[in-house]
N, C-alpha and C positions, 0 to 999 in steps of 0.2 A: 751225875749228869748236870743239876743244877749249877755245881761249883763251875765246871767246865765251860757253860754256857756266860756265864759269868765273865769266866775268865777273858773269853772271845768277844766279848762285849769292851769289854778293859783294852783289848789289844785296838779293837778297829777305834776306838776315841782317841789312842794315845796314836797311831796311827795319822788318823785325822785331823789330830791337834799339829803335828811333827809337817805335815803336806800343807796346812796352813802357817805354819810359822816359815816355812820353805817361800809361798807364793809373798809372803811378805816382804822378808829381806831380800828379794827378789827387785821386788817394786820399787823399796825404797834406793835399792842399789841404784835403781834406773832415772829414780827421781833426783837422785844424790847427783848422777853422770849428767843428767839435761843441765841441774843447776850449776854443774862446775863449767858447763860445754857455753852457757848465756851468761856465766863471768867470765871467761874467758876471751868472748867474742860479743861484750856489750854494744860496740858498735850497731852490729848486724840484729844483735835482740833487740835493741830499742827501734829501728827502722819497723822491724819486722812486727811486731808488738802496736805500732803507728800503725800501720797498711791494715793491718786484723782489724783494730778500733774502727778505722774509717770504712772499711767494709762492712762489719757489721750494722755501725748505725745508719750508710748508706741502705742498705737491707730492711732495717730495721723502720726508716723514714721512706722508704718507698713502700713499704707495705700499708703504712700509715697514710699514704696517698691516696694510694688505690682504693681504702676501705673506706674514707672519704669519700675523694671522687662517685663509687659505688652510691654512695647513701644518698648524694646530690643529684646523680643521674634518676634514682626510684623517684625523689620528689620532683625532677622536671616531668618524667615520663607520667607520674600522678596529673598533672595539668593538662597532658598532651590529650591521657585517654577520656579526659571530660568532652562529653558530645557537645558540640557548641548550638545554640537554640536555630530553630529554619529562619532563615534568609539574613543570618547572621554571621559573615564572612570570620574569616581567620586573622590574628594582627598579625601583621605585616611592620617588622622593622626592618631599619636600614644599617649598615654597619660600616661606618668610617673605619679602617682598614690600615695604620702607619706600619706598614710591616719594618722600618728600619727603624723601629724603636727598640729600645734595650739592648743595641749593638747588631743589630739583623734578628734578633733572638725572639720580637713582639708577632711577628706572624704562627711561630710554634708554638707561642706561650697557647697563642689566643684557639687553636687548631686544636690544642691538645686539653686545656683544660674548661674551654668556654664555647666553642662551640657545639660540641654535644649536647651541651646540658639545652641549647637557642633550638635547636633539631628536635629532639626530645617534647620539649614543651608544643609544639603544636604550631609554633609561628610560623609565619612564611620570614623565612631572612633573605636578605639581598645584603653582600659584602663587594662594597666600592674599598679599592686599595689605593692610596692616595700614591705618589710619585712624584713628589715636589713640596716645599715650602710652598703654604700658603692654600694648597688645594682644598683643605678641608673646609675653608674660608670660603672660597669660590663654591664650595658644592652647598655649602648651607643658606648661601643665597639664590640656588635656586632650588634646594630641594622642596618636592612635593610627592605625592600617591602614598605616603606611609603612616604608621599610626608615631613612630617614636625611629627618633635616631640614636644610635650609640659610637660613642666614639672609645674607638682600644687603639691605644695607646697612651703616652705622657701627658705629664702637666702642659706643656707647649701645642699638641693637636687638641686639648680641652680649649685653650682658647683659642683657637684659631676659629673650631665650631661655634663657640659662644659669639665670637667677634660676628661671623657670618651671620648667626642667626638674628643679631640686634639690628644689625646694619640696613636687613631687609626693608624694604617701604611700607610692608606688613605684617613689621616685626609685633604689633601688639596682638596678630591672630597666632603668627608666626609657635609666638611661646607657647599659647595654648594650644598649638595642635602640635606640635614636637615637643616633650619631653626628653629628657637627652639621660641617658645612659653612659658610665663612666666604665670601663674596663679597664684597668689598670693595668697594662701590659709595658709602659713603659721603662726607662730607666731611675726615672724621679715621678711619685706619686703621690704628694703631699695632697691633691684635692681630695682623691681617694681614699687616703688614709684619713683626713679628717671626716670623712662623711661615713666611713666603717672604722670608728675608735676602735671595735674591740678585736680587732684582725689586722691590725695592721703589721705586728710583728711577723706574719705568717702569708708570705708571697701568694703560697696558691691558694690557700683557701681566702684572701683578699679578694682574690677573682674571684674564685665561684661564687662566692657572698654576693659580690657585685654583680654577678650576673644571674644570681636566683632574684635579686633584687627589680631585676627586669621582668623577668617570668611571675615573679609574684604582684608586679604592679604597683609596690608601693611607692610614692610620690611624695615628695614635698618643694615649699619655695625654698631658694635661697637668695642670698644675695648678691649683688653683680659690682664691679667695682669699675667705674668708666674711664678711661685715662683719654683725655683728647692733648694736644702739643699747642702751644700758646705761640700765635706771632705775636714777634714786638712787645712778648710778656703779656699781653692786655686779652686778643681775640684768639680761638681759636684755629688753626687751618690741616686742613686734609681729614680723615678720616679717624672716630674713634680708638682704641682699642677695648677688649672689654674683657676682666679678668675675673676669677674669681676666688685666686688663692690669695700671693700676695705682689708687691712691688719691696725691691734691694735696691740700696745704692750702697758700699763704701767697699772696703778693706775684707773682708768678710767674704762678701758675694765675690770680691776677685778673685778670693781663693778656690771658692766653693766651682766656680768655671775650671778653673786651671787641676782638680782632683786625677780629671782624668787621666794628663800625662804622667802622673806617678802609675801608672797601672805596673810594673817590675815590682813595685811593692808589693804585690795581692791586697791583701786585707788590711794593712796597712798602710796603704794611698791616703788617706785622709789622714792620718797624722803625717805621713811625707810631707803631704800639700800643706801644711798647718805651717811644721815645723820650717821648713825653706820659702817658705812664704813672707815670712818674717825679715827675711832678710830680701825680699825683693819690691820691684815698683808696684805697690799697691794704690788705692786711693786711700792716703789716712785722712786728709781732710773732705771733708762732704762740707762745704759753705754754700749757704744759701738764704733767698729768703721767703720766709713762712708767714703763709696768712690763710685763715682758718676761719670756718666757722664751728658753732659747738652743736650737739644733738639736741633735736627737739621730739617733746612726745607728742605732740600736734596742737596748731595754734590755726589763729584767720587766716595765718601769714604763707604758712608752708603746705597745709593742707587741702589750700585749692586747687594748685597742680594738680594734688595726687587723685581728689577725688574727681577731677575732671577728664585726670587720665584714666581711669578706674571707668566711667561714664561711656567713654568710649570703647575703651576694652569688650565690654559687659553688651553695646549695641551689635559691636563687631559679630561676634562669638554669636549672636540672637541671629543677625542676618547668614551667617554660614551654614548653623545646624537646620534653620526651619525649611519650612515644608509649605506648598500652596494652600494645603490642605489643616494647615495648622490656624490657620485662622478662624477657621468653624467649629475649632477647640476648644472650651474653657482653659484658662491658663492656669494652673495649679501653683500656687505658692510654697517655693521649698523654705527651708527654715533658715537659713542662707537671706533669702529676701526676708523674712518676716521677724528676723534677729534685730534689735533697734543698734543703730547707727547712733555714735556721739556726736552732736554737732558743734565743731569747731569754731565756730560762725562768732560766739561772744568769749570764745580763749582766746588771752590775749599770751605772747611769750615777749619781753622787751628785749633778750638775747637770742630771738633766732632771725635768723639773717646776716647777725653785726658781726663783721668779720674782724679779728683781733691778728695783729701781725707779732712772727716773734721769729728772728732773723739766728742761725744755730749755725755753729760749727763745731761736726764729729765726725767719728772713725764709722760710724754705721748712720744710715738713714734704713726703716722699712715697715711696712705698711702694709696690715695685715684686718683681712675681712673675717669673717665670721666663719668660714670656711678654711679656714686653716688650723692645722692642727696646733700651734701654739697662741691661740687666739684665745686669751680668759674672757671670757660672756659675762658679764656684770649684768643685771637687771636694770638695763638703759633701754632707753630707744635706739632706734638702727644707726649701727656707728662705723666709722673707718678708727681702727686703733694704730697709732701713727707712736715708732718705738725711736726716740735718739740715743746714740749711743754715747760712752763718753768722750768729751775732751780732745785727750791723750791717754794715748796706751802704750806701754814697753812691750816690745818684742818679746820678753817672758809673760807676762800677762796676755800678747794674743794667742802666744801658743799655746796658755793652758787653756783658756777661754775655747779654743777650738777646741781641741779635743775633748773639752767638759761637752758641747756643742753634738759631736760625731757620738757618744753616749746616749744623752738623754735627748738632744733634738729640743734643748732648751736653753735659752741664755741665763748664766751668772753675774753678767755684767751689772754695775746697776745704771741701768737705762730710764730714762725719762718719758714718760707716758703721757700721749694726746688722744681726748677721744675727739675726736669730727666728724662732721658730715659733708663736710666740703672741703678742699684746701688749693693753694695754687702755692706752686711751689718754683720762686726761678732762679736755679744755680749760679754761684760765681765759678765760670770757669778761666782759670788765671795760666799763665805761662807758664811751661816747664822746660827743664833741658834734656828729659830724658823721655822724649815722645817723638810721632811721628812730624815730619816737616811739612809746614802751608808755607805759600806763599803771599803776602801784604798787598794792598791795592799802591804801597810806593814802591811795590821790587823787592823788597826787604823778608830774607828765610827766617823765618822765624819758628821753633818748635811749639808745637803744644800738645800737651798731654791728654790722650785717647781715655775717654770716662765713658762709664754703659750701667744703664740702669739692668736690670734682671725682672720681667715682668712675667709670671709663671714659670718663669725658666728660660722666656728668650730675650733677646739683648735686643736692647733699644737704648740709640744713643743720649747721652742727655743733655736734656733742653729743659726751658719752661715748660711745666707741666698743669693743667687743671682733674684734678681725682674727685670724683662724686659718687658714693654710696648709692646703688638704684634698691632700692627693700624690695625684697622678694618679686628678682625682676624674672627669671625664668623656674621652669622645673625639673629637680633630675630626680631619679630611681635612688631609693636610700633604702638602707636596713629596715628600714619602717616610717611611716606617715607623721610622728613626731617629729618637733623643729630638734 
């Protein structure tokens, strides 16, 4: 009986082993036919092999959104459910609105990843949609009733807001009672990205950053970079501009406009634009003349303005918050007042004010504040760093220089570095044969060649200019309270 049992033990193993050696060469037969069937038709396998990729990591990156997005919405909704103290209203912002930014595509951005999180939080929102050039401009001169404004969209409606807010008659309360919020829904967001360094590679979560950054209230100054237009080279006439990324003029910046016509390229476009760019009408000469003054850390000279502007700020701000009843108050000293003040009064600086001329001709002029992401911060006082470019450049050398550019978002060139705080800058612009036609005060067609400076991203034609560094002229919502 034993042996028997045995035996049938023996059968069902070899059995066993015989149906798994079957279900193998089975498999492999099947694995052997797919790979003959995807050499056969490598065409259609590598397509098909693309489309799997791209769907998965599509999958793969939405889901990563969502769980995101998720995490952001618990921490607005954390804000929302805090009881706010009795007879202490709800903040109420406002929201500049460029739904045609990013190609029509800044309304959805802003709908789908930034407004929840504004709802959520507990504020009251009001979203004004601009409808024109310039609107945001006009609404910031007369905005009031709110605690903070935000603007979503580009680098171009960031100034348009900032321009309106300075412009006001009471722009120095103005700052302090709007802080301005940046959502970056645009197509170009270099203020954004320098003010959230560590997101700026990452579209969506730049915004939500930027918009927890509102609901968490953290603030700080920046700086404001003033452009007024010189008559006669000497005065200035018409109205400001006020910037706070940077100022383009040359070869460069004509390319960086002209990116978009390559759109047939995809991802691509910026080398298209690089490459044929080179062989077209750019500015390669920038001639001008420079006259400058250098940073100071405060003297008798400079820092009477500031403390007097400062003087006035400080009454303004006393007469809007107080109260009738605040006068039968003791007034409490914060630490803010009772911090000692350096006084300037017997610093002397014999180089602030003295302005040094130095007359340049290159392929790049630009002008870059503290706010910009290729901006190196030195341990100076408050500066405008002012970048020339060289000389001459060969068509090989712009083209790699650009696409080193489209990479890293930094220049190779070696460029010449100004720090100032002030400069007036006034163009030679000379005749060309390959521009549009004026006509002479004798009758005489004459062409001349179309030059546009780039001031956040919008075109303004050039002329004598005066550029003034304002330190820490308004406030926006940043990652956190550090400069």
């Amino acid at each position: 009986m034993k042996t028997c049992r045995k035996i049938r033990r023996l059968q069902n193993v070899i059995f066993k082993t015989r149906r798994d050696l079957n279900r193998l060469n089975f498999n492999m037969a099947r694995i052997v036919r797919i790979f003959k069937t995807l050499r056969n038709n490598w065409k259609k396998s590598t397509v098909g092999f693309l489309l799997v990729s791209y769907g998965v990591n599509y999958g793969v990156t939405k889901f990563r959104t969502k769980e995101m997005l998720r995490l952001y919405c618990e921490e607005a909704k954390s804000y929302g459910d805090v009881p706010l103290p009795i007879g202490l209203p709800a903040r109420q912002i406002t929201v500049v609105l460029n739904p045609a930014s990013n190609g029509g595509k800044g309304k959805s951005e802003f709908e789908d990843y930034c407004a929840p999180l504004l709802y959520l939080s507990g504020m009251k929102v009001s979203v004004v949609k601009t409808e024109s050039v310039g609107e945001a401009r006009g609404l910031m001169e007369v905005m009031d009733n709110c605690d903070a404004v935000v603007v979503a969209g580009g680098d171009g409606a960031i100034t348009e807001a900032v321009t309106g807010l300075l412009r006001r008659n009471d722009s120095g309360l103005a700052v302090q009672r709007f802080p301005i919020g940046i959502i970056p829904v645009g197509k170009l967001n270099n203020i954004a990205k320098s003010i959230f360094k560590e997101h700026k590679d990452d579209r969506i979560k730049l915004m939500a950053e930027a918009t927890m950054a509102i609901i968490r209230d953290f603030q700080k100054q920046v700086d404001v970079m003033k452009v007024e237009i010189l008559e006669n080279s000497e005065n200035p006439t018409g109205k400001p501009v006020y910037a706070l990324g940077e100022l383009k003029w040359g070869a460069f910046r004509d390319v960086e406009e002209r990116i978009g016509k390559y759109w047939l390229w995809g991802p691509l476009k910026s080398y298209a634009a690089y490459f044929f760019g080179a062989f077209k009408n750019l500015t390669w000469e920038c001639n001008a003349q420079f006259h400058y003054t250098v940073p100071c850390e405060g003297c008798n000279n400079c820092m009477r303005n500031n403390l007097q502007d400062a003087n006035e700020l400080k009454f303004g701000s006393q007469v809007q918050n107080s109260r009738w009843w605040h006068a039968f108050i003791p007034r409490t000293r914060s630490v803010k007042d009772t911090k000692q003040v350096k006084d300037y009064s017997k610093v002397v600086n014999p180089e602030c004010g003295v302005w040094h001329q130095k007359d340049f001709s290159s392929v790049e002029f630009q002008v870059l504040t503290e706010n910009n992401v290729n901006f190196s911060p030195p341990n100076l006082p408050k500066h405008l760093e002012v970048n020339l470019g060289p000389e001459n450049i060969s068509g090989f050398e712009f083209v790699k220089e650009g696409w080193l550019r489209t990479k890293t978002e930094t220049s190779q060139n070696n460029r010449e570095k100004i720090l100032v705080r002030q400069f007036e800058m006034i163009p030679k612009i000379e005749e060309s044969s390959i521009a549009e036609k004026e006509t002479t005060e004798e009758g005489k067609s004459v062409e001349v060649e179309e030059r546009w400076y780039s001031i956040d991203n919008d075109n303004y034609e050039v002329k004598p200019i005066r550029v003034t560094v304002l330190p820490d002229a308004i406030k926006v919502f940043s990652a956190s309270t550090s400069r």
